[in-house]
C-alpha positions as CSV (number, residue, x, y, z in Angstrom):
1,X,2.2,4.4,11.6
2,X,3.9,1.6,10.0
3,X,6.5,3.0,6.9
4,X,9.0,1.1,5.1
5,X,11.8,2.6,2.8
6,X,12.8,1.6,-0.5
7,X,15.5,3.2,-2.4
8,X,15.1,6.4,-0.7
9,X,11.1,7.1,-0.3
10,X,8.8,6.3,2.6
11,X,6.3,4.0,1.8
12,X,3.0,4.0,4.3
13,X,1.2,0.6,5.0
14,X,-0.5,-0.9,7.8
15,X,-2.5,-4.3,7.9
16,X,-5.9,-5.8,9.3
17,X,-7.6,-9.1,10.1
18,X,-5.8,-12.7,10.5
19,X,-5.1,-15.6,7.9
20,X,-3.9,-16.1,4.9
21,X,-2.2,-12.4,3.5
22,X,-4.0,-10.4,0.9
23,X,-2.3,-7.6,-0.5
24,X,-4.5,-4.8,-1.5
25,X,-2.9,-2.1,-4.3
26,X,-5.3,1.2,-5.4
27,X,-4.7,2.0,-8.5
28,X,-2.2,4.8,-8.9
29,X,-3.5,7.8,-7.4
30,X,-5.6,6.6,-5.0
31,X,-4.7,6.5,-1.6
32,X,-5.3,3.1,0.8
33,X,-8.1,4.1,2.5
34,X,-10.3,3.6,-0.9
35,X,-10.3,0.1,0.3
36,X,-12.4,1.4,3.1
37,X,-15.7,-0.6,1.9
38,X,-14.0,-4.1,0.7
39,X,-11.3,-4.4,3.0
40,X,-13.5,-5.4,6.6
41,X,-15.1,-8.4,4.4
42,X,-11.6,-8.6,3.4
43,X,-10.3,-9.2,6.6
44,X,-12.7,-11.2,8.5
45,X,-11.0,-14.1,6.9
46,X,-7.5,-12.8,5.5
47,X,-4.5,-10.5,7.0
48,X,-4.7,-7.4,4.8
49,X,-1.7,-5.1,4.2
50,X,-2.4,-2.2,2.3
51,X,-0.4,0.5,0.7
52,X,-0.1,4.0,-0.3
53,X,1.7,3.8,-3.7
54,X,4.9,6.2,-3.6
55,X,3.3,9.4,-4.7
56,X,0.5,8.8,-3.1
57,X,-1.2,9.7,0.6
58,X,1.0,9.3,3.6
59,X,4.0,7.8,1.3
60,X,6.9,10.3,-0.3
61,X,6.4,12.3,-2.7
62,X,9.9,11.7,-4.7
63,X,9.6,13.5,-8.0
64,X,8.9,10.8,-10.9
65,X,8.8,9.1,-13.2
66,X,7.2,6.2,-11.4
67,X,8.3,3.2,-13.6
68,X,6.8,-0.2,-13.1
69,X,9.1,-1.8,-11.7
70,X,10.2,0.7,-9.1
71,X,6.5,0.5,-7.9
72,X,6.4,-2.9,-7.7
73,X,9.7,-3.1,-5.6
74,X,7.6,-1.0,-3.3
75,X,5.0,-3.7,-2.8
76,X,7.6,-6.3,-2.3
């Protein structure tokens, strides 16, 4: 399982199909896998990375708050 760390936390993504990269974000709360009916149409023309936000199925658990910015430094 690909993980990679930011300040600290574990942060669980992996990635499917080829092309151009999409990256696919469930709202907080929701683990990756909700993109289980979108993402194969998703990825029969792009690469898709998708990621459990900290908090969040196989990533950490840190305690929060959560703000913004930290989350988005997560995606980057």
């Amino acid at each position: 399982m690909p993980f990679t760390e930011n300040q600290g936390t574990r942060i669980y993504w992996d990635e499917q199909g080829e092309g151009p990269p999409v990256l696919l974000i469930m709202g907080l709360g929701y683990p990756s896998y909700m993109w289980h009916r979108t993402r194969p149409h998703l990825a029969k023309k792009y690469r898709t990375i998708a990621l459990d936000n900290r908090g969040v199925g196989r990533s950490d658990v840190p305690p929060g708050p959560y703000p913004i910015a930290l989350m988005a430094a997560d995606a980057a």
